[in-house]
C-alpha positions in Angstrom: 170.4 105.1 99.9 168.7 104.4 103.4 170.2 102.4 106.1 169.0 101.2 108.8 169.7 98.9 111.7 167.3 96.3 113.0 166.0 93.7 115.8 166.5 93.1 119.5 168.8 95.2 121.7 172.4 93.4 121.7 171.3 91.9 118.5 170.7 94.3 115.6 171.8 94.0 111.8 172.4 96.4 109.5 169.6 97.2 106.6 168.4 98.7 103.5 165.4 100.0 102.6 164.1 99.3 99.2 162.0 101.0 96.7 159.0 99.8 98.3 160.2 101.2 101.4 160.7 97.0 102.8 163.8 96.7 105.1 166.0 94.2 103.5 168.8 92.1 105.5 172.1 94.0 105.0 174.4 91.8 107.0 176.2 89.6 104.4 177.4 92.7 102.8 178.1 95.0 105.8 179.4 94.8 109.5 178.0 97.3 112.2 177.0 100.9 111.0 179.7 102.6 113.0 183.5 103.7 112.8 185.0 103.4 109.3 181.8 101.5 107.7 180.6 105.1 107.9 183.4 106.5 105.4 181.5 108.0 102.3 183.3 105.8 99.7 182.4 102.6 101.9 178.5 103.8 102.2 178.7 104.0 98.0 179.9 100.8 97.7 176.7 99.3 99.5 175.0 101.7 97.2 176.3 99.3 94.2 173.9 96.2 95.8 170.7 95.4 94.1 168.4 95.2 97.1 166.1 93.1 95.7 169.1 90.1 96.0 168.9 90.9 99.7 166.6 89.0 102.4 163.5 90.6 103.3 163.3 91.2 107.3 160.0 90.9 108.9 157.0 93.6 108.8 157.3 95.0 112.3 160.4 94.4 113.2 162.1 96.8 116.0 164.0 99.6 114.7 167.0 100.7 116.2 169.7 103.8 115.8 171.0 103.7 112.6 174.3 104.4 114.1 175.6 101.1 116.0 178.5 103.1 118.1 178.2 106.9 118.4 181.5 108.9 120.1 179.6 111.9 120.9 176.3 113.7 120.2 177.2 117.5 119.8 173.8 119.8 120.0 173.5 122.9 119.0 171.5 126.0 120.7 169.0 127.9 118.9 169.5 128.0 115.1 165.6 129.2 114.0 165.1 133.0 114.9 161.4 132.2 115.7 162.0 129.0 117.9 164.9 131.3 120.0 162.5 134.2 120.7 159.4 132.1 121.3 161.1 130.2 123.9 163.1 133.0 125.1 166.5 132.0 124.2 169.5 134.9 122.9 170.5 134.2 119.7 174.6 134.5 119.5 176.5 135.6 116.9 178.0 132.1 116.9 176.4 128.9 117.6 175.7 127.8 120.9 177.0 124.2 121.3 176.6 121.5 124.5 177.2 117.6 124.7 174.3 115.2 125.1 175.3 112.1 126.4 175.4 108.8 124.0 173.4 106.9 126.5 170.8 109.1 126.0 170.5 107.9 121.7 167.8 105.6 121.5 165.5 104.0 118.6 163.0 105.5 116.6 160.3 104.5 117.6 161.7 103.2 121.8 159.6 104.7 124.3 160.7 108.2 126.0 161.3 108.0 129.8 160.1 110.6 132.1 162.4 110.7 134.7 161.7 110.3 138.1 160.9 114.6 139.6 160.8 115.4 136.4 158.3 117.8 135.5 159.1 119.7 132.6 160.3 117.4 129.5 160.4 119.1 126.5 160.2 117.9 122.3 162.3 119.5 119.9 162.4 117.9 116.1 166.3 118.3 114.5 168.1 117.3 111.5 170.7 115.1 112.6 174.1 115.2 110.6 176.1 111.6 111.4 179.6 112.0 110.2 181.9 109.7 108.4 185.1 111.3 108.2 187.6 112.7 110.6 187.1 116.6 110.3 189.8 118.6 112.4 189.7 122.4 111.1 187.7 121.4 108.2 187.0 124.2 105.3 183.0 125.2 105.5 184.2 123.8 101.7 185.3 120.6 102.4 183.2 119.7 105.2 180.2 118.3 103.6 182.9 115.8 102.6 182.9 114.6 106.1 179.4 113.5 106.2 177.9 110.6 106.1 174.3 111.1 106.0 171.3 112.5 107.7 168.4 111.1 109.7 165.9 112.4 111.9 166.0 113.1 115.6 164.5 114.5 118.4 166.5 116.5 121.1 163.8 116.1 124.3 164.6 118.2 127.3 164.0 118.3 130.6 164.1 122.0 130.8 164.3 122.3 135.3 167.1 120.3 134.7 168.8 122.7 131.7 167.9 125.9 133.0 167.3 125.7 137.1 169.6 122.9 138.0 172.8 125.2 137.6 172.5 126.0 134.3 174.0 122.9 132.7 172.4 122.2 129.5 173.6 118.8 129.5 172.1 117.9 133.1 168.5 118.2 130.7 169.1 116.4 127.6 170.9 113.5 128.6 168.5 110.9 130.5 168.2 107.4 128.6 165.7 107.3 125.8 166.4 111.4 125.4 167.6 111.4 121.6 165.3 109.2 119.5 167.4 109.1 116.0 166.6 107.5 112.6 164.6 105.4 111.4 166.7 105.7 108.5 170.6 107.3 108.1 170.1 108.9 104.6 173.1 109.6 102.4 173.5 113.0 100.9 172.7 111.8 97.3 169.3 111.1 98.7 169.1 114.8 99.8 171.0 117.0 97.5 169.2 120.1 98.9 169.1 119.9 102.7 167.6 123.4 103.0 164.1 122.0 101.1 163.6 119.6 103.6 160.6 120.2 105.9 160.3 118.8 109.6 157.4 118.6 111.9 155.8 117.0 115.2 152.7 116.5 116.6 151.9 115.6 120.3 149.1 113.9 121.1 147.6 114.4 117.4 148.0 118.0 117.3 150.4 119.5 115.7 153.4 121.7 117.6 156.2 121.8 114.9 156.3 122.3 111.5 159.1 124.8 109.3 161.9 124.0 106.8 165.4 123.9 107.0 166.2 126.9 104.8 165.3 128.6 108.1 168.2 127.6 109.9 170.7 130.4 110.5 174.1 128.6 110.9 174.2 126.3 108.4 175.3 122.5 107.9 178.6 123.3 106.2 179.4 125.9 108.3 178.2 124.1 111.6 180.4 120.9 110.9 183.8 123.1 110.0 182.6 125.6 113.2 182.1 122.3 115.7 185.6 120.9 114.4 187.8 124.0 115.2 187.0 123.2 119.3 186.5 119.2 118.8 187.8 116.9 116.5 184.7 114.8 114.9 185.1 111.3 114.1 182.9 108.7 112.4 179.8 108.0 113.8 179.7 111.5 115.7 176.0 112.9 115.8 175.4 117.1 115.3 171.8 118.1 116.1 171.7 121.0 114.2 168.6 123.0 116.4 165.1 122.7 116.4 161.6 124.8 114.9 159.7 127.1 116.8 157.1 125.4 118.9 158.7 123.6 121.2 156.6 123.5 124.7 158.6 125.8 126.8 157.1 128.2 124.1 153.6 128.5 125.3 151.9 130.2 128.1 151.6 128.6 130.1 154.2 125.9 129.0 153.0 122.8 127.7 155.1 119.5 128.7 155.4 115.7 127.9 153.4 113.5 130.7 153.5 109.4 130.5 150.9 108.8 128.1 151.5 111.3 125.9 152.1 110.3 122.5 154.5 112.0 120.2 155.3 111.7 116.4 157.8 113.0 113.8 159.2 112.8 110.7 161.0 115.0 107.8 161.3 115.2 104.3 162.8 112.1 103.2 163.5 110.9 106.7 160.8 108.5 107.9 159.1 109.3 111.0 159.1 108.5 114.7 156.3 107.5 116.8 157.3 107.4 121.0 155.1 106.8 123.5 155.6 108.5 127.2 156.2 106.1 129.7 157.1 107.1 133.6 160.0 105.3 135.3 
């Protein structure tokens, strides 16, 4: 099943997405995409409704998070051996984890701000992990219980911010409009085999990113059980589980995002993004 959540800001509705990939009107059925609505036996219970007795929303209309109220948005450091030594990152025997502020989540296809100095924004395509369950010391067995589903994001970077400004990742990944997520949350039954799924983004028409999940070295299992032995994860918590080699701090000279720029994204089974640059 894909969800999704649509219209204007302070006035989206929950969705489903058909067979022909139409959004249809969710909202007679289902409250807001958040807290408890996200529990895996409530999410199969929507899976029981015939979309086609559903309304069909309007071609074009805005996309938003798929994820009404997120409580926190947990990244993770490098977790692709190739990304971590192209853009000169150590790889540690456990994950590196930092908090990216919920302000920064944004729709799919919202435009990305470059803040004001900023000279140095960075893409980075993830799997995003959106949990449904309270997992506190969870089993790397019974933690795919916890989630919900999956959707696409992208973890942009302001990398004088993360690296010069103190060293405080969070300082570079948290300006507004710095997590594009969905379009769609996925359920796992969509995605049995997360490891087969391939991601990829382009900039400007050329493409940057492209590599598979079964690269990843920590794991989803494992990363969801790891996260919820120093935090407990609650429903509607995001984990971006790391991103592919090719991100721009990987070149020489570095390439970065500039108003204008155009960026797009998408995954196996997760839609894509489209985000234009703007300067603020």
């Amino acid at each position: 099943m894909r969800l999704v959540r649509f219209g204007d800001r302070g006035a989206e509705r929950p969705g489903m997405v058909d067979d022909a990939g139409r959004i249809r009107d969710l909202s007679q059925h289902a409250g807001a995409l958040e807290g408890a609505a996200l529990d895996p036996d409530r999410l199969s219970a929507l899976a029981a409704i015939d979309p086609a007795t559903l309304p069909l929303v309007a071609e074009g209309t805005r996309l938003c998070k798929p994820v009404e109220r997120i409580g926190k948005i947990v990244g993770v450091g490098p977790n692709y051996t190739d990304s971590a030594q192209l853009a000169g990152f150590r790889i540690n025997p456990e994950p590196t984890l930092f908090l990216k502020a919920t302000t920064s989540a944004c729709g799919p296809n919202d435009a990305i701000e470059i803040p004001k100095l900023a000279g140095r924004v960075d893409w980075g395509v993830e799997l995003a992990v959106v949990i449904g369950r309270v997992a506190k010391y969870a089993s790397v067995e019974d933690a795919q219980r916890a989630v919900a589903g999956y959707c696409l994001a992208n973890d942009v970077t302001e990398r004088n911010y993360q690296l010069q400004r103190g060293g405080q990742w969070t300082k570079g990944k948290s300006h507004d409009t710095f997590c594009p997520l969905g379009p769609w949350l996925v359920t796992p039954d969509e995605l049995p085999e997360p490891d087969r799924i391939e991601l990829w983004l382009d900039v400007n028409g050329e493409r940057q990113q492209v590599g598979s999940l079964g690269e990843m070295i920590f794991k989803i299992p494992y990363l969801v059980s790891y996260i919820s032995r120093f935090m407990r994860l609650e429903p509607g918590d995001v984990i971006l589980t790391g991103t592919l080699a090719g991100v721009g701090l990987s070149y020489d000279p570095p390439r970065f995002l500039k108003a204008g720029d155009r960026i797009r994204l998408g995954g196996t089974g997760l839609g894509e993004q489209e985000n234009a640059c703007v300067a603020i």
